[in-house]
C-alpha positions as CSV (number, residue, x, y, z in Angstrom):
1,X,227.3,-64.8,-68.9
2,X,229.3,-64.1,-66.0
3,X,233.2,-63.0,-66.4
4,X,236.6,-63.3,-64.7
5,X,238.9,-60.2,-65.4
6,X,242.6,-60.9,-64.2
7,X,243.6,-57.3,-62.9
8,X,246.9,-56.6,-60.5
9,X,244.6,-54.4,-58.4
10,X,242.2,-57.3,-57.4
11,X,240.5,-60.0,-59.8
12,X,236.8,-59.4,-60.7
13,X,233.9,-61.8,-61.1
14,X,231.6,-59.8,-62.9
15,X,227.6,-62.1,-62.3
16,X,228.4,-65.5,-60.8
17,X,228.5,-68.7,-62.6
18,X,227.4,-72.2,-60.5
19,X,229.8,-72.6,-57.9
20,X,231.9,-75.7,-59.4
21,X,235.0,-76.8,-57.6
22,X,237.3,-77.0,-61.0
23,X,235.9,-72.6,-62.0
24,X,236.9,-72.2,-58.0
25,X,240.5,-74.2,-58.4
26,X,240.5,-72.4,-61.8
27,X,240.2,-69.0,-60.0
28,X,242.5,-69.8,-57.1
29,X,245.1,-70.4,-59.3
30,X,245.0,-67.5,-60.5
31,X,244.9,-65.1,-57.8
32,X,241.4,-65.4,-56.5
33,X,238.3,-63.0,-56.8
34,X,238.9,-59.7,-54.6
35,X,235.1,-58.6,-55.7
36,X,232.2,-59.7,-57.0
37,X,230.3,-57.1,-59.6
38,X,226.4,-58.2,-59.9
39,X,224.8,-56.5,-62.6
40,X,221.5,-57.3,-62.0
41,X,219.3,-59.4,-59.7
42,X,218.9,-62.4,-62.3
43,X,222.7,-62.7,-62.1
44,X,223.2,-63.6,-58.8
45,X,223.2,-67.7,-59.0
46,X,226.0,-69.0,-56.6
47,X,227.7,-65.3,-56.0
48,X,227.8,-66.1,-52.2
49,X,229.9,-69.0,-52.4
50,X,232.6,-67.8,-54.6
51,X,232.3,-64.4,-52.3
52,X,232.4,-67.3,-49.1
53,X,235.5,-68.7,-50.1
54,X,237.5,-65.8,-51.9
55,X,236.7,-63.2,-49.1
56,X,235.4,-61.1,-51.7
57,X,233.5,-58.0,-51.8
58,X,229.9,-58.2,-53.3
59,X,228.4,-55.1,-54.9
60,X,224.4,-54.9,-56.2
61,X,222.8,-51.9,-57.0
62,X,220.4,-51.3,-53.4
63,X,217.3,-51.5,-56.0
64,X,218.0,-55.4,-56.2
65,X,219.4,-56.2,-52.8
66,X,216.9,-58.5,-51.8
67,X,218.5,-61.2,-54.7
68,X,221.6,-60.9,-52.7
69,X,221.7,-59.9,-48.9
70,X,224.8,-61.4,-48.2
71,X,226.1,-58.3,-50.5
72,X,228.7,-56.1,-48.5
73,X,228.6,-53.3,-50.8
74,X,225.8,-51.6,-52.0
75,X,225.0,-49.1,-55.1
76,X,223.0,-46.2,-54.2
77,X,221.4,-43.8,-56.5
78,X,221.7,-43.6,-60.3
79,X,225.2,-41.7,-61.0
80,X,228.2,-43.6,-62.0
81,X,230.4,-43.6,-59.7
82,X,234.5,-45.1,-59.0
83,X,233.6,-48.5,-56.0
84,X,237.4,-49.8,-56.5
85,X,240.5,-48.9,-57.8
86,X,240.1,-48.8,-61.7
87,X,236.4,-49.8,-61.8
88,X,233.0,-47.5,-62.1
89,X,229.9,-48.6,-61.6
90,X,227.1,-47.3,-63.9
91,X,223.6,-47.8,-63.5
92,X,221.3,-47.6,-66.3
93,X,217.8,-49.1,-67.7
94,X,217.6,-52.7,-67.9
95,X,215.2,-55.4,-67.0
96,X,215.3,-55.1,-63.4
97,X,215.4,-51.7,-61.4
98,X,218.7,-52.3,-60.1
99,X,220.6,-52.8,-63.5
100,X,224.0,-51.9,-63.7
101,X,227.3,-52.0,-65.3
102,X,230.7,-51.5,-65.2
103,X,233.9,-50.2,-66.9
104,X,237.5,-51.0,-65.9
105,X,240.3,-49.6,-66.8
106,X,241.5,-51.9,-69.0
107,X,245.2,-53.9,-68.8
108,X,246.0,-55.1,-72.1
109,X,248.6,-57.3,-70.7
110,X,245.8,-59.0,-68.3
111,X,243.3,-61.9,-69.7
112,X,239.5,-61.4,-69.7
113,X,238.1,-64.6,-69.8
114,X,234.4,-65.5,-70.3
């Protein structure tokens, strides 16, 4: 499942969807993506699109770069660590040897919608 978390710091696209024009009207409207989160390499579907149009970061741990070398931000090693204002990045085991996630700071008055 991929996700789009409404922050006043920068939206997040946390795995990419298929890049469909009424998900990229959908985000325009509300504020755009300012970074996309990849948690792992079988996540990556249409990431460089949304990333193409939005100007947005991309972050993938560097253990599953080769699913997305258009990625302008890389995760290196295997201790969490803060990548953008409000938002750590924590790798852990998982399918893949890049496997990640990641913990906001949560705004209760901002949407997270699936």
């Amino acid at each position: 499942h991929s996700y789009f978390i409404e922050r006043s710091e920068g939206n997040l696209l946390i795995d990419s969807p298929r890049y469909i024009w009424r998900l990229a009207n959908f985000f325009e409207e509300h504020g755009g993506i300012a970074a996309v989160l990849l948690t792992h390499r079988d996540d990556v579907c249409d990431a460089d699109k949304y990333a193409a149009k939005f100007a947005s970061g991309t972050w993938i741990h560097e253990a599953d770069r080769s699913a997305a070398p258009f990625a302008s931000d890389i995760i290196a090693g295997d201790s969490p660590r803060t990548i953008l204002p409000g938002v750590k990045t924590i790798p852990m085991p998982g399918h893949t040897a890049g496997s990640v996630a990641y913990w906001w700071r949560i705004d209760f008055s901002s949407p997270v919608i699936p």
